[in-house]
C-alpha positions as CSV (number, residue, x, y, z in Angstrom):
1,X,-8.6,-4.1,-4.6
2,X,-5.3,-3.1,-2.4
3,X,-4.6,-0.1,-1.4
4,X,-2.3,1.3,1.2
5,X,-3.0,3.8,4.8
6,X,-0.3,6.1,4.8
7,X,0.6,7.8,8.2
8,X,2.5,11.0,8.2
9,X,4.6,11.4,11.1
10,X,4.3,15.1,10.5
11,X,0.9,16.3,11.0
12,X,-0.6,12.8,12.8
13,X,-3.2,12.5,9.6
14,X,-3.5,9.5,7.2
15,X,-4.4,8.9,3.6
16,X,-5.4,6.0,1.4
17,X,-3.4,5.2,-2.0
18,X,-5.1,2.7,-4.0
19,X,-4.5,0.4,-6.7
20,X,-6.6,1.9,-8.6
21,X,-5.0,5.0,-8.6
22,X,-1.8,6.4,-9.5
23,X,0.4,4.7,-7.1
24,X,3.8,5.3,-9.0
25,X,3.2,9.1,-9.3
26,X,5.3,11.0,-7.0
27,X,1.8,13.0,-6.0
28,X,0.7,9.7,-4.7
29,X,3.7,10.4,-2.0
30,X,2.5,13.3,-0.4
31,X,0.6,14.2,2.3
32,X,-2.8,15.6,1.5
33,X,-2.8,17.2,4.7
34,X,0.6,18.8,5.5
35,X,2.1,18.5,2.1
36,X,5.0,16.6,3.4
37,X,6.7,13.8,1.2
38,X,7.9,10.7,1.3
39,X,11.3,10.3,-0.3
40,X,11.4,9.4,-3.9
41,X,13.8,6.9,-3.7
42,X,12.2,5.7,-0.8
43,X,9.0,5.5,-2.7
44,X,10.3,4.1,-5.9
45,X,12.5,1.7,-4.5
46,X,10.9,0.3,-1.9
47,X,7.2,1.0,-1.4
48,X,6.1,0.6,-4.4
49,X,7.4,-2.5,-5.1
50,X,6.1,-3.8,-1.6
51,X,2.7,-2.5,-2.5
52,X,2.9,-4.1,-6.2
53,X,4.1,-7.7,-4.4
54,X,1.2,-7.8,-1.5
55,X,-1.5,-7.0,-4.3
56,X,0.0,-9.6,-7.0
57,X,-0.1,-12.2,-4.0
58,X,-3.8,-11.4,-2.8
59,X,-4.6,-12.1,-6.5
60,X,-2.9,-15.2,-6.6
61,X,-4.4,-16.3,-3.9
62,X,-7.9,-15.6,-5.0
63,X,-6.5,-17.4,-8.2
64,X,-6.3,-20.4,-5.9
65,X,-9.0,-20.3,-4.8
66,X,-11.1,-20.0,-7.8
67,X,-8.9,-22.0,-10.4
68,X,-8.4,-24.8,-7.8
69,X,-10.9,-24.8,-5.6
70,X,-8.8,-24.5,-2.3
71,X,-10.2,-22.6,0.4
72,X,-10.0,-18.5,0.1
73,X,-7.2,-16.8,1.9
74,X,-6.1,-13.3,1.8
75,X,-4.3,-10.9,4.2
76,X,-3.1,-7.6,4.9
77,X,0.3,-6.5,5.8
78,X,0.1,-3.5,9.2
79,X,2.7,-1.5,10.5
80,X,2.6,0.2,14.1
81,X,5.4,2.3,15.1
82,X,5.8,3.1,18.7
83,X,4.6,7.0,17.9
84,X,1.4,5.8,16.5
């Protein structure tokens, strides 16, 4: 299951969004912490869809691997700013 760490350059915390839950909701872009948000168009237009096309690729590639027999391969996509 994906899920994403968000860090909030505001209050230094981070918080988990997973696939599972409720990624598109505009709660899902807000810092449990601070209460600081990420911009909607932001989120809508670019996050998500990056979220949604690293997941669908994991699966695919588990889909290899199972439907094909080729060896398993996932990965994860990290981001580290310069403040982190």
């Amino acid at each position: 299951m994906a899920f994403m760490r968000i860090y909030c350059g505001s209050c230094g915390q981070h918080w988990e969004v997973y696939e599972r839950d409720d990624w598109n909701s505009s709660k899902a872009a807000i810092c449990p912490h601070c209460g600081k948000s990420i911009d909607g168009q932001t989120w809508v237009n670019q996050v998500v869809p990056a979220f949604c096309a690293a997941a669908d690729a994991n699966r695919e590639l588990e889909r290899d691997a199972t439907g094909y027999g080729l060896p398993r391969f996932r990965f994860d996509i990290l981001s580290k700013s310069r403040t982190d």
